[in-house]
Backbone as CSV, one residue per row, in Angstrom:
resi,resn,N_x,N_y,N_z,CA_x,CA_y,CA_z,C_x,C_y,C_z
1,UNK,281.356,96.622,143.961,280.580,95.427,143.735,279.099,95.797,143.757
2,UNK,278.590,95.412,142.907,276.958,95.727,142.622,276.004,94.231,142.914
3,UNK,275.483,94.508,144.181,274.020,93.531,144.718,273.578,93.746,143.420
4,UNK,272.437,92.015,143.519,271.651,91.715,142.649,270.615,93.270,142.643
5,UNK,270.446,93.563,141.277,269.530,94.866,141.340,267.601,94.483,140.555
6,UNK,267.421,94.664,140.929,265.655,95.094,140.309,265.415,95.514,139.498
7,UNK,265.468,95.559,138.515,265.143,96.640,137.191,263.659,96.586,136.673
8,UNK,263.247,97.678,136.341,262.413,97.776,136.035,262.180,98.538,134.407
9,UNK,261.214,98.040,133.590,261.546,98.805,132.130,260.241,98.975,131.672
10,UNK,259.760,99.353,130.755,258.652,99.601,130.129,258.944,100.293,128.760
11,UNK,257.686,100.053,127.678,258.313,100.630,126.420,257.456,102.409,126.452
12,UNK,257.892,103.033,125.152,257.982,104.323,124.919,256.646,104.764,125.582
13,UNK,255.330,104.295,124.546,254.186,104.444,125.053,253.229,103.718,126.563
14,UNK,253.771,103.240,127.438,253.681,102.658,128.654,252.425,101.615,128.482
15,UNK,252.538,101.275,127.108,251.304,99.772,127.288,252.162,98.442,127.671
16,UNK,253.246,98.382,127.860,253.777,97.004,128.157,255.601,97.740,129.448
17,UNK,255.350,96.894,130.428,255.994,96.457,131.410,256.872,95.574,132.011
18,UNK,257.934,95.749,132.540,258.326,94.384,132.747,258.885,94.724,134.004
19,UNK,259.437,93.961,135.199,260.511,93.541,135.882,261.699,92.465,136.045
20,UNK,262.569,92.345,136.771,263.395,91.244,136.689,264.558,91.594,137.691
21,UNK,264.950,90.930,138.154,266.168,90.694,138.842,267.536,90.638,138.283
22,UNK,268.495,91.036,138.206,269.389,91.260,137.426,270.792,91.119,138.490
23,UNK,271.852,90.343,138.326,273.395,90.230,138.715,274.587,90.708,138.069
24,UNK,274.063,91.246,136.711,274.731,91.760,135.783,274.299,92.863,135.322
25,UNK,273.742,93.437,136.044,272.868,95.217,135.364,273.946,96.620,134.661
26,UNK,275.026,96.577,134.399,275.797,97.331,133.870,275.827,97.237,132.330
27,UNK,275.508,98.418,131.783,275.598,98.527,130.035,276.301,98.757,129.612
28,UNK,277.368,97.828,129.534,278.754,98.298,128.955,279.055,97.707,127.581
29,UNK,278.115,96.667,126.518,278.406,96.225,125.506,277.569,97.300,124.668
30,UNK,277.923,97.473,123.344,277.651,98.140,122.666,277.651,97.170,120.706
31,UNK,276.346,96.651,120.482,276.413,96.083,119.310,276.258,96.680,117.713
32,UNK,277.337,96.830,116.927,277.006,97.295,115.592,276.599,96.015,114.539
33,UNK,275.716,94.523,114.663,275.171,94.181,113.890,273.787,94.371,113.374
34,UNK,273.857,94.361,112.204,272.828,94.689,111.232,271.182,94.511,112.269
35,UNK,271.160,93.560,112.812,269.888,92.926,113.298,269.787,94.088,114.655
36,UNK,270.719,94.200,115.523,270.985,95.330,116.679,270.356,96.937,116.200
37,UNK,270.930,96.910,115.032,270.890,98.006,114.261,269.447,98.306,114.073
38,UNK,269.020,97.217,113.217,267.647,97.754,112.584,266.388,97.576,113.610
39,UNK,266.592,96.667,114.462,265.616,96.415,115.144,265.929,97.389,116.540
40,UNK,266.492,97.253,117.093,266.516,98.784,118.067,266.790,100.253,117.696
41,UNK,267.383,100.446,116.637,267.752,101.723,116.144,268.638,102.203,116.441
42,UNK,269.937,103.584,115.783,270.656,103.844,116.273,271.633,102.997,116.094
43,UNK,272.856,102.908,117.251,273.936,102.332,116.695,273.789,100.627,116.986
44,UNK,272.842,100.320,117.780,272.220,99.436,118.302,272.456,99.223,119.601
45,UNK,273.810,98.455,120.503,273.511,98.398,121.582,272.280,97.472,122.540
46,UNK,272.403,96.340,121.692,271.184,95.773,122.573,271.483,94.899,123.561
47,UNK,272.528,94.161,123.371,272.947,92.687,124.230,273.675,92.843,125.440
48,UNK,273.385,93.536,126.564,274.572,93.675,127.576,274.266,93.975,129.223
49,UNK,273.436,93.584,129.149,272.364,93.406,130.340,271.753,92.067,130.542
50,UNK,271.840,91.107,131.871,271.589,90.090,131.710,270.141,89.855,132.636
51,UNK,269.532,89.697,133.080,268.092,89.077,134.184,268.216,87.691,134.307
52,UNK,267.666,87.221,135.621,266.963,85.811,135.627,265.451,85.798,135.654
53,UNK,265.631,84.849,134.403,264.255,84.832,133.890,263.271,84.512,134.517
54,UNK,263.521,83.976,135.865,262.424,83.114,136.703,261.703,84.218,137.547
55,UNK,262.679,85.736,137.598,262.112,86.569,138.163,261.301,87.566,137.100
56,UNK,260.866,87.382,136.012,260.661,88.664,135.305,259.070,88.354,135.419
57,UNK,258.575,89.299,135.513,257.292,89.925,135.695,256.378,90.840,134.310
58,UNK,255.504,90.363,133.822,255.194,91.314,132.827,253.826,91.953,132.705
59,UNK,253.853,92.699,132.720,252.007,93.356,132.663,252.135,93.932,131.042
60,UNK,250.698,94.375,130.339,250.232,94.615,129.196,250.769,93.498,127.826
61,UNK,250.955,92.049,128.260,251.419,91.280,127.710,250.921,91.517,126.415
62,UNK,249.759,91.625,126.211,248.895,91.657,125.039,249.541,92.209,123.820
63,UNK,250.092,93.319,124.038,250.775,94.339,123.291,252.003,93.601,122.553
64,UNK,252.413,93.306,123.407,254.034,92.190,122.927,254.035,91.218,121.787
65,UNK,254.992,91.790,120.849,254.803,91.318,119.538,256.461,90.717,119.605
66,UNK,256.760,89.535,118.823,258.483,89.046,118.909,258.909,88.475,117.945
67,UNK,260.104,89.262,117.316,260.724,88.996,115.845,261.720,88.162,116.199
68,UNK,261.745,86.999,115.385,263.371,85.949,115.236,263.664,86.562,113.988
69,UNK,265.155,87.164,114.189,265.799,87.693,113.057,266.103,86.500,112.094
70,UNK,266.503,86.871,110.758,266.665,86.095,110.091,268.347,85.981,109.733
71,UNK,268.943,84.960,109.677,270.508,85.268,109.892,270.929,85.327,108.177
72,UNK,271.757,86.535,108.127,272.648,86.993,107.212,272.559,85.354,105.859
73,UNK,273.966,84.767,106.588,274.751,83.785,105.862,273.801,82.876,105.548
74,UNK,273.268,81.854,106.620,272.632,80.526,106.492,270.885,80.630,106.294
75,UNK,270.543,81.747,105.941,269.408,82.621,105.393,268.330,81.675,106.566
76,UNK,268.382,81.149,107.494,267.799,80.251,108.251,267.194,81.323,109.654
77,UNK,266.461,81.373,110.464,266.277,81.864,111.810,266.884,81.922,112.659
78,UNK,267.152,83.027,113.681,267.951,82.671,114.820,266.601,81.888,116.064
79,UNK,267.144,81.322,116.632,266.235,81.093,118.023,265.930,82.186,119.336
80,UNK,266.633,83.636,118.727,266.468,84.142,120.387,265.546,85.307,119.507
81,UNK,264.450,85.464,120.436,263.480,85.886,120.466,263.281,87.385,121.205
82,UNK,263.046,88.005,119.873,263.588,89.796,120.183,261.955,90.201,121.060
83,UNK,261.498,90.872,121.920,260.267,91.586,122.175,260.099,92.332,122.303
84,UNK,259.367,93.145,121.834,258.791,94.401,121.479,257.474,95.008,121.601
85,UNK,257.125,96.179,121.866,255.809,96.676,122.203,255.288,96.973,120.542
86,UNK,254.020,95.949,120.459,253.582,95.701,119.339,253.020,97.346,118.601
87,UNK,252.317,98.344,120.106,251.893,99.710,119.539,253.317,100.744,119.345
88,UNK,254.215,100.706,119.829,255.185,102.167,120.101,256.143,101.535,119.236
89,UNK,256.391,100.270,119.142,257.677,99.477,118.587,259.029,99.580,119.355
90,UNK,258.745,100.037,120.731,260.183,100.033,121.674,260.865,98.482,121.417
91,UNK,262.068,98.478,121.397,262.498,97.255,121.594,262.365,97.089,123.333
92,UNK,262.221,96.195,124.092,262.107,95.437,125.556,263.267,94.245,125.837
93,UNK,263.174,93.531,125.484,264.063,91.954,126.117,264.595,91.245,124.619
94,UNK,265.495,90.726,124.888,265.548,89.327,124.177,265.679,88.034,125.040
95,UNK,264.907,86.930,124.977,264.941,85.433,125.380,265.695,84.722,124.638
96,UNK,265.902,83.637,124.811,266.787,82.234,123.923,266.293,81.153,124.495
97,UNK,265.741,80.471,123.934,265.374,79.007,124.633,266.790,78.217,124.417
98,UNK,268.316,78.513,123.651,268.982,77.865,124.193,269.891,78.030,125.602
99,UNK,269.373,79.477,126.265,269.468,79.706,127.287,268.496,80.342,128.296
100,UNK,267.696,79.280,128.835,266.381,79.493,129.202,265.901,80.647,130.931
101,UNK,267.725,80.278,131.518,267.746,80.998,132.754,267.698,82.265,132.279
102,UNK,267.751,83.021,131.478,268.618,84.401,131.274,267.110,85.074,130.367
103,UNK,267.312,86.370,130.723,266.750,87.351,129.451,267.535,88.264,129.355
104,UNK,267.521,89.037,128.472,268.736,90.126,127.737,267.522,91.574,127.878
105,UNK,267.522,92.580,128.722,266.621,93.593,128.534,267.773,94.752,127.787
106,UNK,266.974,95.642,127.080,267.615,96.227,126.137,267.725,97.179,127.314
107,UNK,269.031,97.600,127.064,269.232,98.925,128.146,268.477,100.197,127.995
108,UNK,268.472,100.106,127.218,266.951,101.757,126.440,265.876,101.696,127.050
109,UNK,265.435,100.139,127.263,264.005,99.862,128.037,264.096,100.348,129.681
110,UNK,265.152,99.764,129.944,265.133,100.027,131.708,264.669,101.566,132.082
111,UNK,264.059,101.530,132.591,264.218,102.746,133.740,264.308,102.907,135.071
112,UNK,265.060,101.688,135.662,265.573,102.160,137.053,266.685,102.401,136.541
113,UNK,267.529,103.697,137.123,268.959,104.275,137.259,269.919,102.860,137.130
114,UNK,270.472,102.408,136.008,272.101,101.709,135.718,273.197,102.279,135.927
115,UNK,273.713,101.169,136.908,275.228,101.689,137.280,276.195,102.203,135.751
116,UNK,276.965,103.102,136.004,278.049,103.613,134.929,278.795,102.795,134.918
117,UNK,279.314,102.153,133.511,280.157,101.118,132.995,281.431,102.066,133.335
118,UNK,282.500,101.172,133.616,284.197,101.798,134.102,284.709,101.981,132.695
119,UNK,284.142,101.338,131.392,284.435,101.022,130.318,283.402,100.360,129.613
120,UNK,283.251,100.997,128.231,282.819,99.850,127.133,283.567,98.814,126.359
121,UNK,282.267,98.545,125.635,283.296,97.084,125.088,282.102,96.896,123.449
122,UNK,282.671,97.574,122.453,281.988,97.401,121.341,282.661,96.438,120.448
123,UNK,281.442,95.285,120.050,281.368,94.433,118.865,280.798,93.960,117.896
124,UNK,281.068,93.482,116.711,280.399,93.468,115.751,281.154,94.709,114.977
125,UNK,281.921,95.187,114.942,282.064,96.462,114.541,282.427,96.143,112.503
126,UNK,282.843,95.204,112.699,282.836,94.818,111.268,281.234,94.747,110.164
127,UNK,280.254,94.842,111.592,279.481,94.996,110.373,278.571,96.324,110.931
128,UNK,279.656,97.029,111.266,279.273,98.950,111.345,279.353,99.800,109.951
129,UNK,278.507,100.450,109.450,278.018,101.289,108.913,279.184,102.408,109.241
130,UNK,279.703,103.275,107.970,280.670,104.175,108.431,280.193,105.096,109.875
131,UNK,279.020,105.494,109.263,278.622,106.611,110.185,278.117,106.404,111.847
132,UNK,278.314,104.883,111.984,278.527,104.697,113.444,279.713,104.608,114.220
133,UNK,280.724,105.336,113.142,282.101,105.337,113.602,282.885,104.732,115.119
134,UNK,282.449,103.179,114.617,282.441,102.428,115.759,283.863,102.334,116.228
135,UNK,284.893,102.160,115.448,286.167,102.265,116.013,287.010,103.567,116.684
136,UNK,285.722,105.169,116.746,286.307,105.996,117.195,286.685,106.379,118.565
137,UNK,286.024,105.479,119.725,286.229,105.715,120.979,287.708,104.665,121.743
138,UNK,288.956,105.084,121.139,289.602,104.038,121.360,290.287,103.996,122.694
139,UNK,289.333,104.379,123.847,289.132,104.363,124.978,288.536,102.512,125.270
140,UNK,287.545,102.242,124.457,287.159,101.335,124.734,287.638,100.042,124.383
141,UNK,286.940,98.927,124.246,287.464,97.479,124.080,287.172,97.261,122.688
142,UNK,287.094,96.732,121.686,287.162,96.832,120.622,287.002,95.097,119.613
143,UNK,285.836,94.899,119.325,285.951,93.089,118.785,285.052,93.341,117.485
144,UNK,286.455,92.947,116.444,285.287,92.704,114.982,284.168,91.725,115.085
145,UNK,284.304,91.025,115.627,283.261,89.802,115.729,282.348,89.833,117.274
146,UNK,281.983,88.686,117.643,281.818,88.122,118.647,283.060,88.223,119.800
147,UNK,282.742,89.069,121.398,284.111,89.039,122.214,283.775,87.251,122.592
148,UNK,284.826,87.313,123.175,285.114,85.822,123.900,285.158,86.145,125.519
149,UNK,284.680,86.973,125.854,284.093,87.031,126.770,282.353,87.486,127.287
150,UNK,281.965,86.522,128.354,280.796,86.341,128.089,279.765,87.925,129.256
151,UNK,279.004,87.859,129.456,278.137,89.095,130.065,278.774,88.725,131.608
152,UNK,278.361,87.600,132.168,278.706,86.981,133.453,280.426,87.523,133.371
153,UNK,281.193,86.751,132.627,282.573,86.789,132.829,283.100,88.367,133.013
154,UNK,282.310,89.817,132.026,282.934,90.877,132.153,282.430,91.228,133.466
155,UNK,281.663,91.292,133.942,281.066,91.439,135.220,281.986,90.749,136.594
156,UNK,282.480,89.522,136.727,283.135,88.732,137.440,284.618,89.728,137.388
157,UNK,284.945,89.762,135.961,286.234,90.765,135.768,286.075,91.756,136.417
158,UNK,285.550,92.402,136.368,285.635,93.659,136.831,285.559,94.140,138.251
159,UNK,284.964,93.129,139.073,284.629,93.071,140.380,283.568,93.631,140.506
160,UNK,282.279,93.135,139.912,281.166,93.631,140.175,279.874,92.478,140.415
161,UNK,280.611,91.332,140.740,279.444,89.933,141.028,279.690,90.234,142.745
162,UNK,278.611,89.646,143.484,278.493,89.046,144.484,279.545,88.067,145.025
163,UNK,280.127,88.152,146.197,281.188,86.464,146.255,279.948,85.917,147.135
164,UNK,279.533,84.546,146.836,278.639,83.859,147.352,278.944,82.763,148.020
């Protein structure tokens, strides 16, 4: 079971900072959509780390620049709000004002030591690129789409929340 942890992150070139409190600090999701993709780089991996937002802390704000992707199908905006260090272009957090408690820090950003996931859990894989040969670790959990389980819930599964 993993206590609420502290994390701390900052981007490549150290002009922007953050902290936050975290109940869910394990990186065990792994995202292959297009938006994951292009905007963090790599295979993407951005969504799987959760914070409460009431604790996050930010220094070199200035720097912080934030893209709303534009969605595929309904060619319309998403609402959650990617941030990024406007000089280095690290990806940092994503927000949602339809979920205002929470921020999403990209696991790349952190640099306090994250606990080792017992397992991953990659999705989106339907819109993987051959060469992220997302279906090759079939060790792991596996969702063409969206899982139906949520950041809180794999965490609760696994025995890694607090009993309060």
């Amino acid at each position: 079971m993993h206590n609420s942890l502290r994390l701390e992150g900052s981007c490549h070139c150290g002009a922007a900072h953050f902290s936050l409190m975290s109940e869910t600090p394990v990186p065990y999701m792994r995202c292959y959509c297009s938006v994951c993709r292009k905007t963090a780089g790599g295979g993407g991996y951005a969504i799987n780390i959760m914070g409460l937002a009431g604790t996050m802390a930010v220094s070199g704000q200035e720097h912080l620049r934030v893209y709303s992707a534009r969605l595929d199908k309904s060619g319309g905006t998403s609402p959650a709000r990617r941030h990024f260090c406007g000089l280095c272009g690290s990806a940092l957090w994503i927000s949602d004002p339809r979920w205002p408690e929470w921020v999403y820090p990209f696991a790349s950003a952190i640099d306090t030591p994250l606990p080792v996931p017992s397992g991953r859990v990659r999705m989106m894989e339907n819109h993987a690129p051959d060469w992220c040969a997302a279906g090759a670790a079939r060790e792991d959990t596996h969702f063409p789409e969206y899982p139906s389980e949520s950041i809180h819930d794999w965490h609760e599964r696994q025995g890694l929340l607090e009993k309060g």
